[in-house]
Backbone as a printed PyTorch tensor [residue, N CA C, xyz], in Angstrom:
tensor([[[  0.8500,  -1.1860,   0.0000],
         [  0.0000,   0.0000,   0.0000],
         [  0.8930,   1.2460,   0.0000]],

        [[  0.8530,   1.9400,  -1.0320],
         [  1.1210,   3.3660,  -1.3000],
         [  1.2810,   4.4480,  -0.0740]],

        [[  1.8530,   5.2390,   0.5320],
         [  1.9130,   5.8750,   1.6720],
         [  2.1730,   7.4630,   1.4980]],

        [[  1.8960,   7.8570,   2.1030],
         [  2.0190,   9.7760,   2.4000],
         [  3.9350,   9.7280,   2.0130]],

        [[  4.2260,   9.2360,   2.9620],
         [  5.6920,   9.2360,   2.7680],
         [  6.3160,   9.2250,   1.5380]],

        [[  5.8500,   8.3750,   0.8380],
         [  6.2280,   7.7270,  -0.7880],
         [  5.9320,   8.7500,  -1.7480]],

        [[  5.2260,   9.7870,  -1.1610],
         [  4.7700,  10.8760,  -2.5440],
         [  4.9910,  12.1620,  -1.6070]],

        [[  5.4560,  12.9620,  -0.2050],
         [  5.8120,  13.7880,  -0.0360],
         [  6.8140,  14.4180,  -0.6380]],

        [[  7.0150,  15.5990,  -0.5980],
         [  7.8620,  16.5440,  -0.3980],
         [  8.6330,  16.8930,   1.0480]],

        [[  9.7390,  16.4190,   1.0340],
         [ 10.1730,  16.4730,   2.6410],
         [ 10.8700,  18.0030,   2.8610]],

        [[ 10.6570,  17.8350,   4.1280],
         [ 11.2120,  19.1440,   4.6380],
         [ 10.9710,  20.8070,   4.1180]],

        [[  9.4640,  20.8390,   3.9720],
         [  9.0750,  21.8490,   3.3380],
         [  9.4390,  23.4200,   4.1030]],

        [[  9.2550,  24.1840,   3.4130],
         [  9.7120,  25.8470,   4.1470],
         [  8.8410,  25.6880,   4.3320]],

        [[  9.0170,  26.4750,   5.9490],
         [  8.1160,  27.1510,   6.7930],
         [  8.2540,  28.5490,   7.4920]],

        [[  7.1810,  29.1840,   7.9750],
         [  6.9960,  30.4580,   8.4250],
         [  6.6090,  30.5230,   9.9480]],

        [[  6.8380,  31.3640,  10.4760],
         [  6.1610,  31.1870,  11.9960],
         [  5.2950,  32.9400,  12.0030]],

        [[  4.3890,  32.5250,  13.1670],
         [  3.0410,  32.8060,  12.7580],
         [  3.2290,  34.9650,  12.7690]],

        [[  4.5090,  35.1120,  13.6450],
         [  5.0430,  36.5480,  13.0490],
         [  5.6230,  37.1550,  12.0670]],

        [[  5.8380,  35.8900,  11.3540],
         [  6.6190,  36.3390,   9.8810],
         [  5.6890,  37.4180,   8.8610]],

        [[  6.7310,  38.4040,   8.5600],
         [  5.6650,  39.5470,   7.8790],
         [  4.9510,  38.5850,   6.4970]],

        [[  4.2440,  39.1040,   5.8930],
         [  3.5640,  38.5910,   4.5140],
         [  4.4020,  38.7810,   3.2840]],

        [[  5.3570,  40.3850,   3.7180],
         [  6.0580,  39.9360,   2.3250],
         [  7.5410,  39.0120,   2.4150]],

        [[  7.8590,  38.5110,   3.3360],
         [  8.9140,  37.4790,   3.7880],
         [  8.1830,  36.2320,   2.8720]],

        [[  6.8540,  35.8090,   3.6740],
         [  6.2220,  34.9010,   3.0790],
         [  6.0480,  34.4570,   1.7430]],

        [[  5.8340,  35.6900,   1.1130],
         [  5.4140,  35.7790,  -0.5870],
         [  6.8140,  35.9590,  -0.9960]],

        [[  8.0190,  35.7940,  -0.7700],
         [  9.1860,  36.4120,  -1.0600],
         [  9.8150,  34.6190,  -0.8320]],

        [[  9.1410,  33.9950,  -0.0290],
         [  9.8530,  32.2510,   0.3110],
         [  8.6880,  31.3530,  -0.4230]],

        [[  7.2660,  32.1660,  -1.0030],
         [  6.7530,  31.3500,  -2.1550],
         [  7.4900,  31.0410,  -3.2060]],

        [[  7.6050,  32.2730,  -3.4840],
         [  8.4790,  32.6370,  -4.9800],
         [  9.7590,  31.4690,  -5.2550]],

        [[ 10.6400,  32.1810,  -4.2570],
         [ 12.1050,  31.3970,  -3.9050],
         [ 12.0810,  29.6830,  -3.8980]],

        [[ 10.6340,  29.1610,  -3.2100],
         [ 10.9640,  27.8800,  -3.3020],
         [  9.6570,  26.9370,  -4.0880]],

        [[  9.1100,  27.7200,  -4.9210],
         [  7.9850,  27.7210,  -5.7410],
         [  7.3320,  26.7800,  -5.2100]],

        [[  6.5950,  27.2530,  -4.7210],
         [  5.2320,  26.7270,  -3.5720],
         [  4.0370,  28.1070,  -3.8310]],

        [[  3.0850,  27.2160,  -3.3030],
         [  1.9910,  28.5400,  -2.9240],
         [  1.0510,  28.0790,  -1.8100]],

        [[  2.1060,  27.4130,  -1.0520],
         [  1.3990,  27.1480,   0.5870],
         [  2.6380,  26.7180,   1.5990]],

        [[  2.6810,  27.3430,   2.4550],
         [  3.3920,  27.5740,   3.4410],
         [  3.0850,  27.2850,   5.2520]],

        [[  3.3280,  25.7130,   5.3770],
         [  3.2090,  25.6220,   7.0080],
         [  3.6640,  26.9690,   7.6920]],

        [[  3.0510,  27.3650,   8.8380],
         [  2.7950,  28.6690,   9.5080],
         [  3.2580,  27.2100,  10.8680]],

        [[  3.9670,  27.3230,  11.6820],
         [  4.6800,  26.6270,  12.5130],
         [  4.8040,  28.0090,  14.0990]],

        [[  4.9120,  27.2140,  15.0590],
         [  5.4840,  27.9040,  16.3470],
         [  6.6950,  28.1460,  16.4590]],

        [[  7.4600,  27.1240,  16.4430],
         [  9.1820,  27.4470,  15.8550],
         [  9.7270,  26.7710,  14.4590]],

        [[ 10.7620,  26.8900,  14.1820],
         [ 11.7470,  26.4390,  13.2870],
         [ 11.9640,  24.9640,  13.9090]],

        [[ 12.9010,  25.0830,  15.2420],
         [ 13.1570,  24.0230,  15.6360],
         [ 12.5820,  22.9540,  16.2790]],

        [[ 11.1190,  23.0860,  16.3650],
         [ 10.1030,  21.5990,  16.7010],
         [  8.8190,  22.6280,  15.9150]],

        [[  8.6990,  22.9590,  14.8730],
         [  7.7060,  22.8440,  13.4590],
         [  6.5580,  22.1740,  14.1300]],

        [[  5.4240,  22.5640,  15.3170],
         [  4.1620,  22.0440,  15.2240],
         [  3.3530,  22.8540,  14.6870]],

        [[  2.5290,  22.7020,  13.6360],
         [  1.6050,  23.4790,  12.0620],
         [  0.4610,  23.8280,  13.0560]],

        [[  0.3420,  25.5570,  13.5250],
         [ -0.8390,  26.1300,  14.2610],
         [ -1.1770,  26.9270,  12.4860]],

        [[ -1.1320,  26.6300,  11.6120],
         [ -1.9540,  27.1710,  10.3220],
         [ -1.1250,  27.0790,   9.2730]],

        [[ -1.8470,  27.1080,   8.1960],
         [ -0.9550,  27.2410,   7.0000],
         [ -1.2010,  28.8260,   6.0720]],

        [[ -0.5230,  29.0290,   5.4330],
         [ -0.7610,  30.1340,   4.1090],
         [ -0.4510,  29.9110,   2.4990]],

        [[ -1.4370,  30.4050,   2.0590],
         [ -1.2080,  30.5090,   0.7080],
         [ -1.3880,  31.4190,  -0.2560]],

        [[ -1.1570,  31.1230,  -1.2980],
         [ -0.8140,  32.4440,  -2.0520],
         [ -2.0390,  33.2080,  -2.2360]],

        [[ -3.2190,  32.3580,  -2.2100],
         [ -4.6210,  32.3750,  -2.0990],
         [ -5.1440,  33.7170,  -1.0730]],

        [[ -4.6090,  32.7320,   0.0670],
         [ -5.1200,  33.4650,   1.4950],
         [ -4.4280,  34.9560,   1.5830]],

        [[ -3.3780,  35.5570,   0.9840],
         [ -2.4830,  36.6720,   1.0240],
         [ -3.7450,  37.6400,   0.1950]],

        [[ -3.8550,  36.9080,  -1.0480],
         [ -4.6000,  38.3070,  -1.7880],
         [ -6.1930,  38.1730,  -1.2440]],

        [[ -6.7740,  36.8660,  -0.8550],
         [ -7.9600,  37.1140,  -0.7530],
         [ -8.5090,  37.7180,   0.8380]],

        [[ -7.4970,  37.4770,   1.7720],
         [ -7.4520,  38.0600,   3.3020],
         [ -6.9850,  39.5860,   3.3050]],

        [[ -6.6470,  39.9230,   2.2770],
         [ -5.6560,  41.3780,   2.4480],
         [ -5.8930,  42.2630,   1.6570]],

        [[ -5.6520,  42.0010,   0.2460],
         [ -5.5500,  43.2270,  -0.6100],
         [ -7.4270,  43.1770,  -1.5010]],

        [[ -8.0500,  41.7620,  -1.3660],
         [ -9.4900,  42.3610,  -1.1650],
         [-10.2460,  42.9200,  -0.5670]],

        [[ -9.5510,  42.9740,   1.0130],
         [-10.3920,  44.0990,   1.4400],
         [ -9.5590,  45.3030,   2.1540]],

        [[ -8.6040,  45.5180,   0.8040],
         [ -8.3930,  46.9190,   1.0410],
         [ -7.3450,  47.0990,   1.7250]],

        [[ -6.7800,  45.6740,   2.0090],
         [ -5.5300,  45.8560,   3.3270],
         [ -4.1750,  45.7070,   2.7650]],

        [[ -3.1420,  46.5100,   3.7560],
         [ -1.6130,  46.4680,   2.7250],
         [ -1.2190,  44.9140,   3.4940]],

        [[ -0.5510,  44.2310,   2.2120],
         [ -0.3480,  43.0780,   3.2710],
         [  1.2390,  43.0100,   3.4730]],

        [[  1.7760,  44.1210,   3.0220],
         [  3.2860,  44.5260,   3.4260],
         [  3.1650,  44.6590,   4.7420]],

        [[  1.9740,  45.3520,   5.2620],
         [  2.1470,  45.7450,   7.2870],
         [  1.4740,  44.2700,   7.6180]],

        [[  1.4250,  43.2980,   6.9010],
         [  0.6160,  42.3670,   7.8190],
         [  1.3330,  40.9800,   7.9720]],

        [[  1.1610,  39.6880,   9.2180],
         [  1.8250,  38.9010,   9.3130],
         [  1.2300,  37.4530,   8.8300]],

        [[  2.0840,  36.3970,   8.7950],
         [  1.1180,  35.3160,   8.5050],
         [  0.4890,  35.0520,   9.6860]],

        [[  0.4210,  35.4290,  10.6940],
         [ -0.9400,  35.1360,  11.4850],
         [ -2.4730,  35.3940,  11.0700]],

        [[ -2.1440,  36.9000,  10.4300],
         [ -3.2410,  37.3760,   9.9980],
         [ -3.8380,  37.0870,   8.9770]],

        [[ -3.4600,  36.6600,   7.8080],
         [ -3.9280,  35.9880,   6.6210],
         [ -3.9930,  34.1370,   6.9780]],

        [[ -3.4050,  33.8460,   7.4160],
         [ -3.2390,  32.1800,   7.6930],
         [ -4.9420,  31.7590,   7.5390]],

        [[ -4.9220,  30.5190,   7.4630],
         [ -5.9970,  29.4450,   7.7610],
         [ -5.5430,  28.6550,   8.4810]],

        [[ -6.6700,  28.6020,   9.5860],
         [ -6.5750,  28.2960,  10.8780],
         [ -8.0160,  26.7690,  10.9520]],

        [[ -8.1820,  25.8420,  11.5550],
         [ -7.0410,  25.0630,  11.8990],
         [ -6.2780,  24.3370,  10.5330]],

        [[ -4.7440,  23.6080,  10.4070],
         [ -4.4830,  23.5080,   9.0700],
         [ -5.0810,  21.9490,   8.8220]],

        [[ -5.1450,  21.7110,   8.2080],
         [ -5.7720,  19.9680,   7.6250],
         [ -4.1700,  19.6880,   7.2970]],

        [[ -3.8000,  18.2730,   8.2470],
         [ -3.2670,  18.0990,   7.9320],
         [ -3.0580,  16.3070,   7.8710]],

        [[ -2.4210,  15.4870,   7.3020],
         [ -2.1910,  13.8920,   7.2420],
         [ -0.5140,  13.7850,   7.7920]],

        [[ -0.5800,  12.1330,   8.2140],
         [  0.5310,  11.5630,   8.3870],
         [  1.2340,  10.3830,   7.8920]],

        [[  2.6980,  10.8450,   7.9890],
         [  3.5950,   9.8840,   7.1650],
         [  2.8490,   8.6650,   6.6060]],

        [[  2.3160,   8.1280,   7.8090],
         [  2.3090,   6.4540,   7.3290],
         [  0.2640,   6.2950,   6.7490]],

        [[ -0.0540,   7.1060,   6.8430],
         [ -1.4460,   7.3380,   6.0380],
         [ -1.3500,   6.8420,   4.5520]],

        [[ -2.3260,   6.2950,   4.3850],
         [ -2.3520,   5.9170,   2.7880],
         [ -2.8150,   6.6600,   1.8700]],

        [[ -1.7950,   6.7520,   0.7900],
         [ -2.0640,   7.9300,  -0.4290],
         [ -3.7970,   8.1200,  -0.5500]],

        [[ -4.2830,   6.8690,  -0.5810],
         [ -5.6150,   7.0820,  -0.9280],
         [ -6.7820,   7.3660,  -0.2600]],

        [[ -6.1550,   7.5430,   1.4010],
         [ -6.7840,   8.6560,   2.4090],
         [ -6.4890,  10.0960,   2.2490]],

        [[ -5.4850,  10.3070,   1.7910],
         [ -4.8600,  11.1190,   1.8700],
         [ -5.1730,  12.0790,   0.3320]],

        [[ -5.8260,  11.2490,  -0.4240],
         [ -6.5290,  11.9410,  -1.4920],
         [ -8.0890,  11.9930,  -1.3110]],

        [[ -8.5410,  10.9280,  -0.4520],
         [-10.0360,  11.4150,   0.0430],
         [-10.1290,  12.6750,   0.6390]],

        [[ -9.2190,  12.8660,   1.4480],
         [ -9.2880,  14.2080,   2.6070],
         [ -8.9840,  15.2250,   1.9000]],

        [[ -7.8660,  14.9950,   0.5720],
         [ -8.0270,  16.6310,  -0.0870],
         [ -9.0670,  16.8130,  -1.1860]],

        [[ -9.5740,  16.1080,  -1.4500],
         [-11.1790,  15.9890,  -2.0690],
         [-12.3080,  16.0200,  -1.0060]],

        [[-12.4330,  15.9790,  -0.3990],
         [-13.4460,  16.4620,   1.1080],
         [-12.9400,  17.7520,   1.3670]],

        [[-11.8290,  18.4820,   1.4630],
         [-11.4490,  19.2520,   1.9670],
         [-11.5900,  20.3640,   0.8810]],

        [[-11.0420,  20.2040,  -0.2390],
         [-10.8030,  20.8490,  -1.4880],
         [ -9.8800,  21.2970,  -1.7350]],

        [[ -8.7430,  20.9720,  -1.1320],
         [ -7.3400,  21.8040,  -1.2050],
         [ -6.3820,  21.0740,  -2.3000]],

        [[ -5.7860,  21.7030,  -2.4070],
         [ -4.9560,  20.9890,  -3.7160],
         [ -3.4190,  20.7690,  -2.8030]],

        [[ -2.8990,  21.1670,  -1.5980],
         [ -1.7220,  20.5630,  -1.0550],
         [ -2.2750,  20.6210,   0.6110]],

        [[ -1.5930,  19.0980,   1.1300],
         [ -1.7210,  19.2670,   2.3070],
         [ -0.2840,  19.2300,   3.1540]],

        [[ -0.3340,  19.8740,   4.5170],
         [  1.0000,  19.2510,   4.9520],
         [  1.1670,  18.0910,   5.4110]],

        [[  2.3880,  17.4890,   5.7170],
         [  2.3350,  16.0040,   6.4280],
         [  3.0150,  16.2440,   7.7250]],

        [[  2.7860,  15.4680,   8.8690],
         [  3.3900,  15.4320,  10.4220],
         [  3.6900,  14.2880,  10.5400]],

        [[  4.5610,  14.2030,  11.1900],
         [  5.2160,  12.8430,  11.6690],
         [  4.6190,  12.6710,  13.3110]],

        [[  4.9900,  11.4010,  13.7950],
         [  4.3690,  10.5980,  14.8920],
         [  4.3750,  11.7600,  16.1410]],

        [[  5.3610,  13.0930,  16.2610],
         [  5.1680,  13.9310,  17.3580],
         [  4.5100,  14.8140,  16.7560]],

        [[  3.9680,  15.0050,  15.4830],
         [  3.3090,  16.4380,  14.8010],
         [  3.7460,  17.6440,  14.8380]],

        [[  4.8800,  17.0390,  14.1610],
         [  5.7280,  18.0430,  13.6070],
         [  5.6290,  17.7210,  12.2020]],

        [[  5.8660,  19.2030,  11.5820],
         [  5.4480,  19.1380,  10.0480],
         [  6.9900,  18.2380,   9.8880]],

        [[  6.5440,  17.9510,   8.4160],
         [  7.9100,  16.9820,   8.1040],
         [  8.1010,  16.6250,   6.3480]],

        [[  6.6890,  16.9070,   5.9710],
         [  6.7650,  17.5020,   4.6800],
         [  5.5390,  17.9470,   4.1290]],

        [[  5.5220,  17.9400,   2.6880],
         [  3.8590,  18.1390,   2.1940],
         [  3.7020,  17.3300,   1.1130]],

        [[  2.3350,  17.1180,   0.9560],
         [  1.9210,  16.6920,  -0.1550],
         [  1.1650,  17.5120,  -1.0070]],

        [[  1.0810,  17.3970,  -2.8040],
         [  0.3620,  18.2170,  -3.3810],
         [  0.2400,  17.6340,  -4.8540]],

        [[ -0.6920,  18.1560,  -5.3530],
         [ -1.5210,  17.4480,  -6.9470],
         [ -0.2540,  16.6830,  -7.0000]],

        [[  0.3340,  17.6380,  -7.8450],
         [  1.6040,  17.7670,  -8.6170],
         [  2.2240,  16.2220,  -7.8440]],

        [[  3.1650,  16.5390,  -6.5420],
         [  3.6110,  15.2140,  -6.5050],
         [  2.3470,  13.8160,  -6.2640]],

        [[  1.7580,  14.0040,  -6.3680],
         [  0.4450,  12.7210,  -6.8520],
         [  0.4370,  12.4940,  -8.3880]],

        [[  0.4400,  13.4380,  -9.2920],
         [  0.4310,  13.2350, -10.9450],
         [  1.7520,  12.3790, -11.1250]],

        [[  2.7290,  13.2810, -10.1650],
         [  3.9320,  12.6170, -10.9840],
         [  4.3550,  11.0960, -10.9880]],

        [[  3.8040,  10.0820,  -9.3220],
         [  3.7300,   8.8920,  -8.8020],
         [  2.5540,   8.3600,  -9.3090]],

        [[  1.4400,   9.2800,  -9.8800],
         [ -0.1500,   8.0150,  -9.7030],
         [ -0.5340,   7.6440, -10.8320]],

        [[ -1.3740,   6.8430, -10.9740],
         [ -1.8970,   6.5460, -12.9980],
         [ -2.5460,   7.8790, -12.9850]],

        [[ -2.4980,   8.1280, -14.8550],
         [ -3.1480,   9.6440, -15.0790],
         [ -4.4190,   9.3840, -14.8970]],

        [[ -5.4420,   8.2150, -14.7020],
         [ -7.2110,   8.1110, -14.5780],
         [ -7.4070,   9.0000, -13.0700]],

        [[ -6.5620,   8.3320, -12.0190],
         [ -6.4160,   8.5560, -10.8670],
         [ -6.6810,  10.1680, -10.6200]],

        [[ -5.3980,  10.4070, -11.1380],
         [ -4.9310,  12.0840, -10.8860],
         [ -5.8860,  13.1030, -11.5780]],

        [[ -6.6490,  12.6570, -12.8100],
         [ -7.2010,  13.1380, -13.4500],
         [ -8.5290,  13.1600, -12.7390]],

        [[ -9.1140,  12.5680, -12.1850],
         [-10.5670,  12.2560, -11.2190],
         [-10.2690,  13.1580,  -9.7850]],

        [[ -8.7870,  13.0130,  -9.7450],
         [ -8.9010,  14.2010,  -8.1510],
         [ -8.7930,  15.2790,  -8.7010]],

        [[ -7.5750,  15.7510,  -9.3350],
         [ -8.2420,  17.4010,  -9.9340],
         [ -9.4340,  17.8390, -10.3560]],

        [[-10.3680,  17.1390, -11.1850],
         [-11.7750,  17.4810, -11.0230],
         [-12.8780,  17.7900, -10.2110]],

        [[-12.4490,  16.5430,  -9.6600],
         [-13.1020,  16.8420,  -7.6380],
         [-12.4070,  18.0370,  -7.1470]],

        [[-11.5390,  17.9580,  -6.9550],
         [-10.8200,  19.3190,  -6.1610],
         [-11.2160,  20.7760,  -6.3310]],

        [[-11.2460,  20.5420,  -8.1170],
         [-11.2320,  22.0930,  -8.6220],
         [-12.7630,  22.1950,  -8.7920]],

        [[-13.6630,  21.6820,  -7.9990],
         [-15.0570,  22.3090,  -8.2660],
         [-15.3740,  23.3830,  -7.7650]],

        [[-15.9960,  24.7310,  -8.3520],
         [-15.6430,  26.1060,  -7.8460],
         [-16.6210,  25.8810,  -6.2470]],

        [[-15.8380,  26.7990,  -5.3960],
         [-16.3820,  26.8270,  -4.0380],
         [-16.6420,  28.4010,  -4.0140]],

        [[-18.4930,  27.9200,  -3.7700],
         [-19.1160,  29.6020,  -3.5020],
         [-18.7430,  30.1030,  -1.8640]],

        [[-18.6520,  31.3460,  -1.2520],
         [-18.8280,  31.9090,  -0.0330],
         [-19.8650,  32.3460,   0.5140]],

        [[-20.8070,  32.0360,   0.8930],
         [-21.8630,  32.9030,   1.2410],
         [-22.2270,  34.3720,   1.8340]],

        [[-21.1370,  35.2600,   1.9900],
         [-21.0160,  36.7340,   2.6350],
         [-20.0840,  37.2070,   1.1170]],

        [[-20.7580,  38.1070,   0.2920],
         [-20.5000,  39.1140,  -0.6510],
         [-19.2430,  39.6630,  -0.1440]],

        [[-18.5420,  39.9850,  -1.6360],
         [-17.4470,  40.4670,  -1.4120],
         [-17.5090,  42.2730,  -1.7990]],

        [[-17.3860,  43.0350,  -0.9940],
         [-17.5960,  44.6470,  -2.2300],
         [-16.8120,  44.9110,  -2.8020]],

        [[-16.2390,  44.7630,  -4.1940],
         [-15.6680,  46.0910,  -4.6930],
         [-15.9720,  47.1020,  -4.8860]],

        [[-14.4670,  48.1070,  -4.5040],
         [-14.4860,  49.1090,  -4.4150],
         [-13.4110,  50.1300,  -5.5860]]])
């Protein structure tokens, strides 16, 4: 059986939850990601939220906010969904199809982040029927129910 482990990304960058936003968007770029464990420390990484490139423009500069003055606390998603090492790929693709996210992080046995998973490394390990049936699921548009104003 196929495992979280077998298709992570190990040792992903992370942010802690004072890191400004443009540090953040500045360690997307750098390590081409567009989600970022939000961690308590560096040195024992337990995931109190994640960020993404998502959450920066749609927490900040839609409503009007500079997200140069702001931290990943403030944009983050809170609590993060996350799976472990020894979980099977194909839980681990139920939950981001329940969930709708296209990367999750992974924790090891003390829950500490330890890597991530995402489409991408699933396309590159899974048959294309497979991969092709979760991106569809995944990418079904998700409405909000509270209006957004532009201004």
């Amino acid at each position: 059986m196929n495992q979280v482990k077998d298709f992570m990304t190990v040792d992903p960058v992370c942010c802690l939850p004072t890191t400004n936003l443009k540090v953040v968007a500045k360690l997307m770029l750098q390590y081409d990601c567009g989600e970022i464990p939000v961690v308590y420390s560096i040195e024992q990484p337990k995931i109190v939220g994640v960020i993404t490139d998502r959450d920066i423009v749609c927490r900040t500069i839609a409503h009007g906010l500079n997200p140069l003055e702001m931290t990943a606390e403030e944009a983050m998603t809170i609590p993060a969904v996350v799976v472990k090492t020894d979980m099977s790929i194909d839980d681990c693709c139920t939950i981001m199809k329940e969930e709708q996210i296209r990367r999750v992080p992974v924790v090891d046995e003390e829950e500490n982040c330890c890597g991530m998973v995402t489409l991408a490394d699933i396309a590159r390990k899974s048959e294309v029927f497979v991969t092709a049936a979760m991106i569809k699921d995944i990418s079904q548009p998700s409405y909000h129910n509270s209006p957004i104003e532009v201004s």
